[in-house]
N, C-alpha and C positions, 0 to 999 in steps of 0.2 A: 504494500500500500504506500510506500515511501518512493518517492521521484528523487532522484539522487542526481542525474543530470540531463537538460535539454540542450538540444542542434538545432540550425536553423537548417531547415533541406530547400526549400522552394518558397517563392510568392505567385501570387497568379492575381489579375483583378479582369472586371467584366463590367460591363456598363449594362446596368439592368432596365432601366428608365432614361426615357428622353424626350423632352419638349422643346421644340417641337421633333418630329422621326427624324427629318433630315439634319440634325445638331454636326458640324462638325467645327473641328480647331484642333487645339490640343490641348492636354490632359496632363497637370499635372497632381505627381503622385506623393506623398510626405508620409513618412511612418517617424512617430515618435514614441520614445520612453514616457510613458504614464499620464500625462495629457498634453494638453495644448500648447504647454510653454516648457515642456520635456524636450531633452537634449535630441535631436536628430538621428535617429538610424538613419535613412536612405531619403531622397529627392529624385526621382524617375519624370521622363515627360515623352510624352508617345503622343504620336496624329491620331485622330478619331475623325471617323466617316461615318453616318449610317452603315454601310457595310460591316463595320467594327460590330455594333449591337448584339448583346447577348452571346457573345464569343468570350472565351478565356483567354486569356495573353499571360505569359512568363513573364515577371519583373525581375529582368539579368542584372544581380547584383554584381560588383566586385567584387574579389577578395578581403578588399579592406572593409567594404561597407559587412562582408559576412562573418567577418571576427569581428566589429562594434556589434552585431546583433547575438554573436553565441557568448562575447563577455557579457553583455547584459542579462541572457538569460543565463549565465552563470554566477550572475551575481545576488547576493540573499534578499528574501523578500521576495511577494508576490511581484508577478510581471504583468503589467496592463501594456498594454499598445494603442494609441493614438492615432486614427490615420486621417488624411485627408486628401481629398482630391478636387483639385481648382483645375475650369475651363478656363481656356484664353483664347487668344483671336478667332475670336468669334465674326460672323457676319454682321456689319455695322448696321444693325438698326434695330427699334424699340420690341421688336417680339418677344414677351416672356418667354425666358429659356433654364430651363432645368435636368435635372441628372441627377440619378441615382449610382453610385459605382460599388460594385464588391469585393474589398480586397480578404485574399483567404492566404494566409500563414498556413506552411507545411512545419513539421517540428517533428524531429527524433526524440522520445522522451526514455530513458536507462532508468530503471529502477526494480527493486525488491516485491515482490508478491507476495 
């Protein structure tokens, strides 16, 4: 019952929602330690088309960004993660526009049964 150590293995996000269908620009992606004003894992930004919708995409981390993510889950104390994901150049004009995006943590977890 005891978790003695987590890995980071993979990220993946998907854009689930979008107003209007045809949304495109790009997408950026921010994963932080514990909340909003928590030190930065990673900063990802990928093009988005309609086409993208409801598709998985890999977020290729580095090396370095994937040791600041396995020192933090090696470090004591629960681990929350923060994410967020901002649209930018967007089509210039007043249409309400929104998105919903889902990012999903992969994690090896070692431990006692």
């Amino acid at each position: 019952d005891k978790i003695k150590d987590f890995k980071f293995l993979e990220a993946k996000y998907t854009v689930t929602y979008a107003e209007p269908a045809d949304l495109s620009g790009k997408i950026r992606l921010t994963m932080k330690k514990n909340s909003a004003a928590g030190e930065v894992l990673f900063v990802k930004e990928y093009d988005y088309s309609q086409a993208d919708f409801d598709q998985s995409f890999t977020v290729v981390l580095t090396q370095e960004e994937i040791s600041l993510f396995n020192i933090f889950l090696a470090s004591a104390g629960t681990k929350i993660f923060y994410g967020e994901a901002y649209m930018y150049d967007l089509p210039d004009n007043t249409d309400k526009k929104k998105m919903t995006v889902k990012i999903h943590l992969l994690l090896k977890a070692e431990g006692e049964l």
